[in-house]
BALOBA-1460 file (C-alpha; in Angstrom, 3 decimals):
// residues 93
<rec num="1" residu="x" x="-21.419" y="24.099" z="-28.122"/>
<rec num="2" residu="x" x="-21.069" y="20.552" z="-28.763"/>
<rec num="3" residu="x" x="-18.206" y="18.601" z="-27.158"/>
<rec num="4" residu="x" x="-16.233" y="16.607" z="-29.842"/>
<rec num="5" residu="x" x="-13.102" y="14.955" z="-27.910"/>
<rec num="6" residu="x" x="-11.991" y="14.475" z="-24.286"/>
<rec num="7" residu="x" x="-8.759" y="13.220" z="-23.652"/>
<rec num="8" residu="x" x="-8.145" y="11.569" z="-20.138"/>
<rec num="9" residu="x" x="-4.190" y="11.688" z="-18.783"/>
<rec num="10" residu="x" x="-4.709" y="9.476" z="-15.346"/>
<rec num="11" residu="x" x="-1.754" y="9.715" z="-12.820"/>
<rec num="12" residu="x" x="-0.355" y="6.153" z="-13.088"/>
<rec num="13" residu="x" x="2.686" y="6.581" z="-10.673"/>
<rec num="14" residu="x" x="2.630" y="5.518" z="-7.123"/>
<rec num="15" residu="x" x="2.576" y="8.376" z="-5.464"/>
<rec num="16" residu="x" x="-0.315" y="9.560" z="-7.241"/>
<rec num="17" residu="x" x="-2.921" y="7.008" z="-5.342"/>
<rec num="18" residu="x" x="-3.404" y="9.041" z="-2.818"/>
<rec num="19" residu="x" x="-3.553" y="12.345" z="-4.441"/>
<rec num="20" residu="x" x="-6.447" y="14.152" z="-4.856"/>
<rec num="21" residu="x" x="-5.656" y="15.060" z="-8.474"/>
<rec num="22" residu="x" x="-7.027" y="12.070" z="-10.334"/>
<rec num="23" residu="x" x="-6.382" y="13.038" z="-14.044"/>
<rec num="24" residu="x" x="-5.537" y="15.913" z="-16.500"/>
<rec num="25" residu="x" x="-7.972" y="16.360" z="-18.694"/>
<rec num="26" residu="x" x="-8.275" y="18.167" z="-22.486"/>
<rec num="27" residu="x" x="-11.775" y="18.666" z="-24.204"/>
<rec num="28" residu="x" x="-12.589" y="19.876" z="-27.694"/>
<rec num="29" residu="x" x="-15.294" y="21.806" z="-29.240"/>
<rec num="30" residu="x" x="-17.164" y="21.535" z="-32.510"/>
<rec num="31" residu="x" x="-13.927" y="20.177" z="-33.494"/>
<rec num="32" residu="x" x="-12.438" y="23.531" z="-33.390"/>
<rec num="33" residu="x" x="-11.442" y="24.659" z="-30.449"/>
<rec num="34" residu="x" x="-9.546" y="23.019" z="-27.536"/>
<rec num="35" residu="x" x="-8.811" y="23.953" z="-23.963"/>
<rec num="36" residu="x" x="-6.321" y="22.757" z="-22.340"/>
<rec num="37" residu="x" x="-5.666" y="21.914" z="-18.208"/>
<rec num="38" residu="x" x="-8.583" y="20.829" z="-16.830"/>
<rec num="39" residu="x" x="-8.427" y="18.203" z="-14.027"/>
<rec num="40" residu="x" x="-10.648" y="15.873" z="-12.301"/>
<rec num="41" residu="x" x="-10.145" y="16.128" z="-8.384"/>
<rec num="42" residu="x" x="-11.582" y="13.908" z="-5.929"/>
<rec num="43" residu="x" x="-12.982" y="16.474" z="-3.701"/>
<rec num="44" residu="x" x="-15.205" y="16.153" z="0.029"/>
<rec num="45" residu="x" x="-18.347" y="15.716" z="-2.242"/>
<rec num="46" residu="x" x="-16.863" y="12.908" z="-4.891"/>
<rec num="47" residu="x" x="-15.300" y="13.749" z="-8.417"/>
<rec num="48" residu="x" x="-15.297" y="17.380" z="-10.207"/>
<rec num="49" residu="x" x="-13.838" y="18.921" z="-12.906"/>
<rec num="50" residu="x" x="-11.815" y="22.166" z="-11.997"/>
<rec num="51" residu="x" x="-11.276" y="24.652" z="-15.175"/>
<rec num="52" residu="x" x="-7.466" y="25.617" z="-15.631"/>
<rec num="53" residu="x" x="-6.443" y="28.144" z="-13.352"/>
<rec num="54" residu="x" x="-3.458" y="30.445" z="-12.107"/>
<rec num="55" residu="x" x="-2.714" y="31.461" z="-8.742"/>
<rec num="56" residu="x" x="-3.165" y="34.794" z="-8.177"/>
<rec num="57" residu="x" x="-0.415" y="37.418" z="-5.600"/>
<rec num="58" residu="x" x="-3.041" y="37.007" z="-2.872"/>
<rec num="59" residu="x" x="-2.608" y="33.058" z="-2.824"/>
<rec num="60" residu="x" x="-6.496" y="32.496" z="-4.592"/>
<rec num="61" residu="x" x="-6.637" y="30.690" z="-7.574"/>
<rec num="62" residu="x" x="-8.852" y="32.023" z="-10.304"/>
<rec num="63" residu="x" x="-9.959" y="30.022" z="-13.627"/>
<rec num="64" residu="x" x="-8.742" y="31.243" z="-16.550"/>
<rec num="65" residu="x" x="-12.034" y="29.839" z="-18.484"/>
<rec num="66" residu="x" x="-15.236" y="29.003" z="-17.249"/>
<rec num="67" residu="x" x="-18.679" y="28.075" z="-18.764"/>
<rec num="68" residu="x" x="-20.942" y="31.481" z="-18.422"/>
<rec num="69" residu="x" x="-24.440" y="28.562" z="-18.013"/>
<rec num="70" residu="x" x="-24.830" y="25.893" z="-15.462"/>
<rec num="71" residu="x" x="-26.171" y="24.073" z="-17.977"/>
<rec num="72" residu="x" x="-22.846" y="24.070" z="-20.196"/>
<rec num="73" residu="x" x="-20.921" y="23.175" z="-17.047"/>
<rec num="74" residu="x" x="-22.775" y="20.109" z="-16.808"/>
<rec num="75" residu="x" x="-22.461" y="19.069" z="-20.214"/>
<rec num="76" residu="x" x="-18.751" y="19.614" z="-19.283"/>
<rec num="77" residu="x" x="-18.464" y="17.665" z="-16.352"/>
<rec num="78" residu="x" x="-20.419" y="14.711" z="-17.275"/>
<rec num="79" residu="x" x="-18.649" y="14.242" z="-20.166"/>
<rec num="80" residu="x" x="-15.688" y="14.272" z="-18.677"/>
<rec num="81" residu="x" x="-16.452" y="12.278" z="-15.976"/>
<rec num="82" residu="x" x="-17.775" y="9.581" z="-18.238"/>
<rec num="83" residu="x" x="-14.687" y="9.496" z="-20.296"/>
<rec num="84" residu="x" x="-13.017" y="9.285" z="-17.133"/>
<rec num="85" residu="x" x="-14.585" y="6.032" z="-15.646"/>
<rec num="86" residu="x" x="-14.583" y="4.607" z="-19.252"/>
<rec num="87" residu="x" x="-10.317" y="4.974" z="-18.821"/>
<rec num="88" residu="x" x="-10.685" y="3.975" z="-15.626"/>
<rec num="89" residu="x" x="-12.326" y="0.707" z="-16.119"/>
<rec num="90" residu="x" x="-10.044" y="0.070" z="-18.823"/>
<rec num="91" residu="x" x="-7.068" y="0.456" z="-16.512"/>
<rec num="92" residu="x" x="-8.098" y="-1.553" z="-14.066"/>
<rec num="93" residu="x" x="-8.226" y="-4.643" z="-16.125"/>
């Protein structure tokens, strides 16, 4: 499956600076098929994309899709992430 768009939404207000919820994040397939509500979280280990996700009655959350290969969820998060510092840098300046 061949990623065809990402679309970066970076929290620009103030209070977001701090928060570990960096941006919200949509990615297309093929051109076909979107999914929606993915986020890039500055986690204990650096940067990772979590899949959307709904909290469940016992408090967990679980992801509502997920890539079945490591491999896929790779792809996925280096995309991402490089469309993210791309935004970034273009922020910044």
């Amino acid at each position: 499956m061949k990623v065809t768009d990402v679309r970066i939404r970076i929290g620009k207000k103030p209070e977001d600076a701090n928060d570990r919820l960096k941006a919200h994040v949509d990615i297309t397939f093929e051109d076909s098929f979107v999914i929606h509500g993915l986020k890039i979280i500055d986690g204990q280990n650096g940067l990772f994309v979590a899949m959307p996700s709904r909290k469940m009655p016992n408090g967990e959350f679980k992801d509502i899709v997920h890539p079945i290969t490591p491999e896929l969820r790779q792809e996925i998060t280096k995309v991402i992430l490089d469309k993210f510092e791309e935004e970034s840098n273009k922020t910044e300046k």
